[in-house]
C-alpha positions as CSV (number, residue, x, y, z in Angstrom):
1,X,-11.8,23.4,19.1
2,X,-12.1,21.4,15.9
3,X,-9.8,18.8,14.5
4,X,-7.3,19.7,11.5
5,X,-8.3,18.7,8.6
6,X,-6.2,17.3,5.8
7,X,-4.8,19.3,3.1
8,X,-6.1,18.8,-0.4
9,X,-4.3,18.8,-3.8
10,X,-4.4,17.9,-7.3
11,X,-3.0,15.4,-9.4
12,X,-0.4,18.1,-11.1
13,X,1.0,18.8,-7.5
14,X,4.6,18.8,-7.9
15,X,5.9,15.5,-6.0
16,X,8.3,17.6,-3.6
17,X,5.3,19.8,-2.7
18,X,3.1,17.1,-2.0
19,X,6.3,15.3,0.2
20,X,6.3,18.7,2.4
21,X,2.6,18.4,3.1
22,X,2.6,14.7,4.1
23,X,5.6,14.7,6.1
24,X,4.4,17.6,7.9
25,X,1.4,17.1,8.3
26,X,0.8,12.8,7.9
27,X,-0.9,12.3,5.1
28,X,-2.9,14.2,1.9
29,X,-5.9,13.8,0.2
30,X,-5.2,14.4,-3.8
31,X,-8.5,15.0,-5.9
32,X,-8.8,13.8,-9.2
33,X,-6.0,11.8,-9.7
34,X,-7.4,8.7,-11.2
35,X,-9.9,9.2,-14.1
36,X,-13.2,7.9,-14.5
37,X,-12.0,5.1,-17.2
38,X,-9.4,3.5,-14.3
39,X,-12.1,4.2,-11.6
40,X,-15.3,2.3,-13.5
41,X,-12.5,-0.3,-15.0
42,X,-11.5,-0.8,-10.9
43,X,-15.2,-1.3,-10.0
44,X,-16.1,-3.6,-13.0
45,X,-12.9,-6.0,-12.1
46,X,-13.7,-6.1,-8.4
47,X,-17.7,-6.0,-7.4
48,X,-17.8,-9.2,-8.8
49,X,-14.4,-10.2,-6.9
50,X,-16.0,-9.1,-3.3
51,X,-19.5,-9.6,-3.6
52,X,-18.3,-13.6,-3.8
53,X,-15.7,-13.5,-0.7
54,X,-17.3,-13.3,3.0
55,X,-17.2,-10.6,5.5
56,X,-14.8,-10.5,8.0
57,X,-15.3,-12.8,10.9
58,X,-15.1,-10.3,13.7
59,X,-16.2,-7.4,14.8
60,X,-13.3,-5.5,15.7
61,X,-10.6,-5.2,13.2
62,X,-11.6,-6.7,10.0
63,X,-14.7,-5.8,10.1
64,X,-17.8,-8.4,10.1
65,X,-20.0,-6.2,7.6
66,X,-16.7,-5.6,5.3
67,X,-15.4,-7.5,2.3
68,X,-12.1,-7.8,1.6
69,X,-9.9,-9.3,-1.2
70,X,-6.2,-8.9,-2.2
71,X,-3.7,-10.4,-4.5
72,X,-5.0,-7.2,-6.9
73,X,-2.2,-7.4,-9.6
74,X,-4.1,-10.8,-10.7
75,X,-7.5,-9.3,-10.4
76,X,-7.6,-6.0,-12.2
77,X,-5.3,-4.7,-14.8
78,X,-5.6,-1.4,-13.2
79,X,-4.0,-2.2,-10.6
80,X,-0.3,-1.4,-12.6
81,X,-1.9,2.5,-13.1
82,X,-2.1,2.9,-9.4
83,X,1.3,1.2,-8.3
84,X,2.5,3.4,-10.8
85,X,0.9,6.4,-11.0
86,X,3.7,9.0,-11.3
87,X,3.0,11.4,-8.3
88,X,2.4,8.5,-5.6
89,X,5.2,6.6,-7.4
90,X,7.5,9.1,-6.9
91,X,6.3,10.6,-3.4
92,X,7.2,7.0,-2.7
93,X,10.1,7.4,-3.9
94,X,11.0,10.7,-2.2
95,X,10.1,9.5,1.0
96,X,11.4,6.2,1.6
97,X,14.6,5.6,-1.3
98,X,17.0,7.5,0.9
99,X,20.4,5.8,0.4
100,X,22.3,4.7,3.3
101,X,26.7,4.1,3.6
102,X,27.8,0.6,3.9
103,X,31.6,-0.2,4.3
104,X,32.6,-3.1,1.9
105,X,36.4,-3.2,3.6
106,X,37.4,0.4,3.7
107,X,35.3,2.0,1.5
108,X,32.1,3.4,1.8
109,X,29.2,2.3,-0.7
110,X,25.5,4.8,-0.6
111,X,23.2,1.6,-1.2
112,X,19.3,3.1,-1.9
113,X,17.0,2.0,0.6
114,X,14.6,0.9,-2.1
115,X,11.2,-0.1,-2.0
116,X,8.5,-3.0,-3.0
117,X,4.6,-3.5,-2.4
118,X,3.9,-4.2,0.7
119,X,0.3,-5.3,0.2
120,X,-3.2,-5.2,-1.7
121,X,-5.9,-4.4,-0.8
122,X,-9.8,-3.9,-2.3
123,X,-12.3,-2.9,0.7
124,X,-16.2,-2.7,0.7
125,X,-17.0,-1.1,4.2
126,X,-20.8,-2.5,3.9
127,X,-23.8,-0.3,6.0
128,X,-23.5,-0.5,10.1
129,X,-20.3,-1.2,10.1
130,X,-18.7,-0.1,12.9
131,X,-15.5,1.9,12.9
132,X,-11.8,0.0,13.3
133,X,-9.5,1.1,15.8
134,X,-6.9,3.7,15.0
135,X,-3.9,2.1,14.5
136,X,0.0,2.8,12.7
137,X,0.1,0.4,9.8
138,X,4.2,0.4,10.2
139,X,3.2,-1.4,13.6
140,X,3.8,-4.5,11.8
141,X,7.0,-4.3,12.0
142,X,7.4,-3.5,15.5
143,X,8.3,0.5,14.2
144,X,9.5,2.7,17.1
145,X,8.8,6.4,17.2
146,X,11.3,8.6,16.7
147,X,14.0,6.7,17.2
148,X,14.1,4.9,14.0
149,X,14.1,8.0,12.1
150,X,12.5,7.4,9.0
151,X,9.5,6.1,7.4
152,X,8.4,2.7,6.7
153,X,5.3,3.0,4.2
154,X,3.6,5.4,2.2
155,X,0.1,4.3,1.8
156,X,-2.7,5.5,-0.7
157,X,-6.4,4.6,-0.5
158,X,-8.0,5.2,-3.8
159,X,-12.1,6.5,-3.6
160,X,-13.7,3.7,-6.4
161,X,-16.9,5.1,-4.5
162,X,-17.6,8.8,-2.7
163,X,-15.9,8.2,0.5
164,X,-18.5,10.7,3.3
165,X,-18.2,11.0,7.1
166,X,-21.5,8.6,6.5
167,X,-20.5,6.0,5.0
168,X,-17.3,5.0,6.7
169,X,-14.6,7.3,5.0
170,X,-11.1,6.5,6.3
171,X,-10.5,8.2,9.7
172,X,-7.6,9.9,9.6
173,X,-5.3,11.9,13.1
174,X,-3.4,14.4,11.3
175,X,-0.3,15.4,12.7
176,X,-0.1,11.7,14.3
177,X,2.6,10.9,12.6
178,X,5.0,13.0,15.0
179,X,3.9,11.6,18.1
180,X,6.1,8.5,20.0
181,X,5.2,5.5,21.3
182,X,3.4,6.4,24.6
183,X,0.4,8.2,23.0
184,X,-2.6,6.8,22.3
185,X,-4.9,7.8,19.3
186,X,-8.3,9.1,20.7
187,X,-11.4,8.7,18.3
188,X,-12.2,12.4,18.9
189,X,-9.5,13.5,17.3
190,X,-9.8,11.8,14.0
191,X,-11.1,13.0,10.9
192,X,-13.2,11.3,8.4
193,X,-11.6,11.7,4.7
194,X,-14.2,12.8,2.4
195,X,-13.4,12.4,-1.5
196,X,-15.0,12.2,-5.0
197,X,-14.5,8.7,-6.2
198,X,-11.5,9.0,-8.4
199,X,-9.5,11.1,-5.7
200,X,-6.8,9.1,-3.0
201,X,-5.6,9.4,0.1
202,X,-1.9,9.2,0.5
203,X,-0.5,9.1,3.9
204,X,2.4,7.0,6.2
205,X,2.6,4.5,8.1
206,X,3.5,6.7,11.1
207,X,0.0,7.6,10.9
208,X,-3.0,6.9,12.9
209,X,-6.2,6.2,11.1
210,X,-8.5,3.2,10.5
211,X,-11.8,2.4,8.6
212,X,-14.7,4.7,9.4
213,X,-17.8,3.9,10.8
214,X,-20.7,3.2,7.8
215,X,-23.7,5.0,9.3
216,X,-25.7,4.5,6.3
217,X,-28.8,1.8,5.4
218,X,-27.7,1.3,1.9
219,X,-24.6,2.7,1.0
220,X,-21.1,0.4,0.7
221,X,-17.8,2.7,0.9
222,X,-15.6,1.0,-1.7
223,X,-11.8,1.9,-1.6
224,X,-8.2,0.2,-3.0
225,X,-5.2,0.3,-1.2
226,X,-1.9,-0.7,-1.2
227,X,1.7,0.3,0.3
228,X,5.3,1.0,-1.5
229,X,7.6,-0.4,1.5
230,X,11.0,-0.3,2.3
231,X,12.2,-3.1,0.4
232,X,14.3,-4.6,3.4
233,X,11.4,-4.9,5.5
234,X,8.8,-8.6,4.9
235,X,5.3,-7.7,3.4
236,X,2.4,-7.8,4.7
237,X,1.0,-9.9,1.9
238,X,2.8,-12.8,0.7
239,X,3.1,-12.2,-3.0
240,X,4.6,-15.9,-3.9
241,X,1.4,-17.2,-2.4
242,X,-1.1,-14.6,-4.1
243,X,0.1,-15.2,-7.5
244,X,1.5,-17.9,-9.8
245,X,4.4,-18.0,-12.4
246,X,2.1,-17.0,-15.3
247,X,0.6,-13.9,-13.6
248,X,3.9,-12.7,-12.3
249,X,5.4,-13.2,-15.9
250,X,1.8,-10.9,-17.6
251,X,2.7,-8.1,-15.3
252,X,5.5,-5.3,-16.6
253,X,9.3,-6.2,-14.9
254,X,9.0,-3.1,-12.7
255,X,6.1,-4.7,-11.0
256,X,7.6,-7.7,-10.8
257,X,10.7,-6.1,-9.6
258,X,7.8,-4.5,-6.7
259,X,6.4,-8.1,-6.0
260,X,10.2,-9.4,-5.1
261,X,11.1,-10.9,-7.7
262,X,14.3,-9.6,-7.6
263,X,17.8,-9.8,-5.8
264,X,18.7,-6.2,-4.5
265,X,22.1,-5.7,-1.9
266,X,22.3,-9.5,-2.1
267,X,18.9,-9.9,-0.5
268,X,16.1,-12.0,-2.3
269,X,19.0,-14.2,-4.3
270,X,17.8,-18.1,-5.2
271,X,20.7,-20.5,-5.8
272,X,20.8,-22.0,-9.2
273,X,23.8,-24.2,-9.6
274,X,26.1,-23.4,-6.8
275,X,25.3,-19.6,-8.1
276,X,23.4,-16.8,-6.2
277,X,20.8,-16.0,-9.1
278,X,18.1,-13.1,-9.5
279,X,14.9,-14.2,-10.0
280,X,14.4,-12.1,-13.0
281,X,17.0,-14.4,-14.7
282,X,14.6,-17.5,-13.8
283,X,11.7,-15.2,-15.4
284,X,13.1,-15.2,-18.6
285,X,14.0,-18.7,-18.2
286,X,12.1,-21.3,-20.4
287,X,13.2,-23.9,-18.6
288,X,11.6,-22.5,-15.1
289,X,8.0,-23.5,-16.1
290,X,6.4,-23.7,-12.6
291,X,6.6,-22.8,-8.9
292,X,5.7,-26.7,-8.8
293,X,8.4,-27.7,-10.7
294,X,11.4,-26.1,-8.6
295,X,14.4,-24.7,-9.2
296,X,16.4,-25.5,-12.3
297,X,19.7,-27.7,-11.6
298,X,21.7,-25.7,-14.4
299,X,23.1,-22.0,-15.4
């Protein structure tokens, strides 16, 4: 019996309808939804940003014929369309903002869950590659299945090149996502995804996948991810080691908002002065002119 294979929509897909697919089914590949202006900007920012990194230096995970390079939001300006593109945005949203009671003394407060980026992430699967193991990406955090209930990530992969069963497109177990902790993925029963360049996978970290296996000669599968989190949870990248003040101050306040620079439910505060500050204040700061320089003394 063959494998299920992933439901495909299109970038006017209502959000709700494309939230009932991918929590049914783990994931959904959405054609077209980046246009070929944001998919050639994407590939003239980053070829020259892999081809001068080194492969990864094993065989198993990262992938010693695959290039890799993050920090993204300082590398293409592109990068802002696909954090915000308004039907993974708000899938995102859908999925993971769900607002949870907190007592402050006897009364009940709904706090949002909210979310940030998790991570960044430009991949050039290069010819004989071999295929990485299946794997939950919310296994970072130690995720139990079902008892935590909810979702941790919702992922997209964006095609920069044709992603083919050949050249390493990402392997995908749908329906994995419902499983607990005591099943283990089999390669049979993943799926390659196979999508024009310009079209995404979006999928959760509940789900098993991992990079495909590049069968070609001469063929690099080239694909951009990243993850809107839960914004209690750490990244996976560390965003005030990818990028300094002056990038993080270029980039549009929800984005820096995404990249933690923020103080949400008391969490992500810096004292200033006795005072528990948000960092968007020290943003707008003239006085806060480095990383290097520390925090100012004063309000």
């Amino acid at each position: 019996m063959s494998n299920p294979a992933l439901a495909r929509i299109t970038a006017d897909t209502s959000p709700e309808e494309a939230v009932e697919i991918i929590l049914r089914d783990g994931g959904v590949i959405v054609e077209g939804l980046f246009d070929e202006a944001t998919v050639q900007g994407l590939r003239a920012d980053l070829d020259p940003v892999l081809d001068a990194v080194d492969t990864g230096h094993d065989e198993v995970f990262a992938g010693n014929r695959t290039r890799r390079a993050s920090g993204l939001f300082a590398k293409t300006e592109h990068m802002v369309t696909v954090a915000l593109n308004p039907l993974y945005h708000r899938v995102a949203e859908l999925i993971l903002n769900k607002p949870l009671n907190v007592f402050f003394g006897e009364e009940a407060v709904p706090h949002p869950a909210g979310m940030h980026i998790g991570g960044t992430m430009a991949i050039k699967i290069g010819p004989g590659q071999g295929a990485q193991p299946l794997h939950r990406d919310d296994s970072v955090w130690l995720w139990r299945h079902p008892e935590y209930r909810r979702e941790a990530r919702v992922q997209i992969m964006v095609a920069v090149s044709d992603f083919t069963a050949e050249n390493g497109g990402t392997l995908v177990i749908p329906g994995s996502h419902l499983w607990d902790d005591h099943r283990a993925p089999r390669r049979e029963e993943a799926i390659p995804t196979e999508m024009k360049a310009g079209s995404a996978l979006i999928w959760i970290g509940s789900t098993y996948h991992g990079g495909g296996e590049n069968t070609t000669t001469d063929t690099h599968r080239f694909g951009l991810s990243m993850g809107w989190d839960l914004a209690f949870l750490r990244t996976e990248e560390n965003h005030f080691l990818a990028y300094n003040l002056e990038q993080i101050r270029k980039l549009p306040e929800e984005i820096q908002r995404a990249l933690d620079w923020s103080s949400e439910h008391y969490l992500g505060w810096a004292e200033v002065a006795g005072q528990m500050s948000d960092p968007m204040d020290l943003l707008k700061r003239d006085d806060y002119t480095s990383l290097d320089a520390g925090l100012p003394t004063t309000l």
